[in-house]
C-alpha positions as CSV (number, residue, x, y, z in Angstrom):
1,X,16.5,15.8,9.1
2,X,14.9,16.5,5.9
3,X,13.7,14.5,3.0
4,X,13.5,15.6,-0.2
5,X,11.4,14.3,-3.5
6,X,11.8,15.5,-6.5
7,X,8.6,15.6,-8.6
8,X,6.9,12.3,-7.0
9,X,4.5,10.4,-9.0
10,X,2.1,8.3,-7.0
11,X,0.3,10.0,-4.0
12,X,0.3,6.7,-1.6
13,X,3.9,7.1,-1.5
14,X,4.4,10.6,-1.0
15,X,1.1,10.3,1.6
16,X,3.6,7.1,3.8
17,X,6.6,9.4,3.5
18,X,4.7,12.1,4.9
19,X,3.8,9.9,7.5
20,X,7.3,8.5,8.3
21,X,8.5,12.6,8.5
22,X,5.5,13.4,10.9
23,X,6.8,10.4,13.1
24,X,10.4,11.2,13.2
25,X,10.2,15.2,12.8
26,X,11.4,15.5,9.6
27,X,11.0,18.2,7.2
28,X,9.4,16.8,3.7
29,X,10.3,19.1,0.6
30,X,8.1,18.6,-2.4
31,X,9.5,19.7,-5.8
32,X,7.1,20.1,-8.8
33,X,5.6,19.3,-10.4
34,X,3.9,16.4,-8.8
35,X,2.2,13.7,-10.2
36,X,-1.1,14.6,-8.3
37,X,-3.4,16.6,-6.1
38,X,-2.4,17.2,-2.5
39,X,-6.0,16.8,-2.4
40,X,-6.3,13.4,-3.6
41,X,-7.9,10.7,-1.1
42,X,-4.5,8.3,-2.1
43,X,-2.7,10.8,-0.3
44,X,-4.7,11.6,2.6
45,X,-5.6,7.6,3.2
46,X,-1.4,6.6,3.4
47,X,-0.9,9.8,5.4
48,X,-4.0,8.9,7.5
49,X,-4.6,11.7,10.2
50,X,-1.3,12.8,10.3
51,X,-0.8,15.0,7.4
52,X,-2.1,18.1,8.9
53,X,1.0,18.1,10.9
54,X,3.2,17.5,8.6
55,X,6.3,20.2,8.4
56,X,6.6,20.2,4.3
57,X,7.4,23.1,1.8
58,X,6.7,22.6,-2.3
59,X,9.3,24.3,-5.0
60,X,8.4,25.1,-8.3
61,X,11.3,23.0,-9.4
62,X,14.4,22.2,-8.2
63,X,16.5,25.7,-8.8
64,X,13.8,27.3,-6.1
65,X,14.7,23.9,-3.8
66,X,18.4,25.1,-4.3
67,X,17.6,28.9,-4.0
68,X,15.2,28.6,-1.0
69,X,17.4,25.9,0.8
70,X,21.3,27.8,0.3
71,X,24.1,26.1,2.1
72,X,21.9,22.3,2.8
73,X,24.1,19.8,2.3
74,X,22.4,17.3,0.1
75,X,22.8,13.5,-0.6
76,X,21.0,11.9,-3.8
77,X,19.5,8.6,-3.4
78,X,20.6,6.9,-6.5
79,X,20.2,3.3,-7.8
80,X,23.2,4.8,-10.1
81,X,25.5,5.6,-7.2
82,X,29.0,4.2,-6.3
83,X,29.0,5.0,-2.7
84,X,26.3,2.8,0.1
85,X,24.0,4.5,2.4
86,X,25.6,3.2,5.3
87,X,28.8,4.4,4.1
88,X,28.4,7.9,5.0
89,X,27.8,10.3,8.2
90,X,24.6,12.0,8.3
91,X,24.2,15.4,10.6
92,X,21.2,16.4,11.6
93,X,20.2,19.0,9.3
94,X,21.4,16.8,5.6
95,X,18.8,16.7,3.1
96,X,18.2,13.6,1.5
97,X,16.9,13.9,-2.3
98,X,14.9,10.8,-4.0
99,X,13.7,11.3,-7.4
100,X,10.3,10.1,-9.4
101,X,9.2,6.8,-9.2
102,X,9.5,6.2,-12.7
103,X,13.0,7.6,-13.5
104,X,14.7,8.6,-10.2
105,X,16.7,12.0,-10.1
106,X,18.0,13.5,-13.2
107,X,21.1,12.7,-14.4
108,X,22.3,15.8,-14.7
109,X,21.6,16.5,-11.1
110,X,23.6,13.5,-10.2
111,X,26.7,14.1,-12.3
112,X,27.3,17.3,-10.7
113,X,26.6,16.1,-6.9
114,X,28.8,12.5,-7.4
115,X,30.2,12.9,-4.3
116,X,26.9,13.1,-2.9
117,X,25.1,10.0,-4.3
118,X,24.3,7.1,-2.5
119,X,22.9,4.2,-2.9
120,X,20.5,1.2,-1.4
121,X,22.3,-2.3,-2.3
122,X,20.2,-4.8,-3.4
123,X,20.6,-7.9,-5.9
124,X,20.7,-6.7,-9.3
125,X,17.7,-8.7,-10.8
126,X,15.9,-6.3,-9.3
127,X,16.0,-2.0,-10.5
128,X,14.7,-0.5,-7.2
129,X,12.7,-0.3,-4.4
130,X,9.5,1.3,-3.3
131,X,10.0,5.1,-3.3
132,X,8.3,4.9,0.6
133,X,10.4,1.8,1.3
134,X,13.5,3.2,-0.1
135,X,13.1,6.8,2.2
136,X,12.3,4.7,5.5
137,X,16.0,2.6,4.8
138,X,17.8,5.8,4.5
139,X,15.9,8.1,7.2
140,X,16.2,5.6,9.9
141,X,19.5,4.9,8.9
142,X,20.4,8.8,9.3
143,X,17.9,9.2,12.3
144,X,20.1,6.3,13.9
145,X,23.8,7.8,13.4
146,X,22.0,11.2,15.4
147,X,21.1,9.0,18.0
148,X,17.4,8.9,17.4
149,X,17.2,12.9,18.8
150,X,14.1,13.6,20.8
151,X,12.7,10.2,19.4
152,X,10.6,7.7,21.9
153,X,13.0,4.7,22.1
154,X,10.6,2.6,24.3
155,X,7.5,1.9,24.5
156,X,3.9,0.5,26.1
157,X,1.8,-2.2,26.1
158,X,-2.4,-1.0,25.3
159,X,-3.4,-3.3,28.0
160,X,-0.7,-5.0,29.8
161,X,2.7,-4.0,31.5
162,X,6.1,-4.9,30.6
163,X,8.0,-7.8,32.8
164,X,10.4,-6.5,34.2
């Protein structure tokens, strides 16, 4: 699986997405430009430890994504979409695209993927969700439909043992 943002803003975000791709093996693309440092300390403190093994790969802007990624089938996270999240079939190798905290993906990236935008549902009082929140809903969802692929589905106790 493979997430994709396009030109993220806040670096606590893109450092607990980092750490939800590190978790599940998932690929994190990063297309600029970014809205800070991969330096910063807001980064490394969400991303905790894990960030040095973290599988990402940063684009100049979203014609290199396209040009360095040819063939990925790609689904755009959209508060503007038609089609639900759970409404689709993910395969193992989709990219999922979420845009910029502040205005989401371009709209002209969206009118010409249409059939590839999908959407979160949610009450309309609200206009979206937490960037980190939103990518967790739609990567577990995804992760879930590929039956959870090489992914611990049980676990242990620290100091005590399961009943049986």
């Amino acid at each position: 699986m493979n997430i994709v943002l396009h030109q993220p803003e806040i670096p606590s975000n893109t450092g607990n997405i980092g750490r939800s791709c590190v978790a599940t093996g998932t690929k994190l693309h990063l297309i600029e430009p970014l809205g800070f440092k991969l330096t910063e300390k807001a980064l490394e403190r969400a991303g905790m430890d894990y960030w040095d093994k973290l599988d990402y790969a940063r684009y100049i802007n979203y014609e290199d994504y396209l040009q360095k990624n040819p063939g990925a089938r790609i689904w755009y996270a959209t508060t503007k979409a038609k089609k639900c999240y759970t409404d689709v079939r993910f395969e193992p190798d989709d990219h999922i695209m979420f845009g910029k905290e502040s205005a989401g993906i371009p709209e002209e990236i969206l009118v010409d993927n249409e059939e590839y935008c999908i959407r979160i549902p949610m009450l309309p009082a609200i206009r979206s969700l937490n960037l980190a929140n939103s990518v967790a809903i739609v990567l577990f969802e995804a992760l879930r439909q590929n039956g959870f692929d090489e992914m611990e589905r049980s676990g242990e106790l620290h100091h005590l043992k399961w009943r049986d």
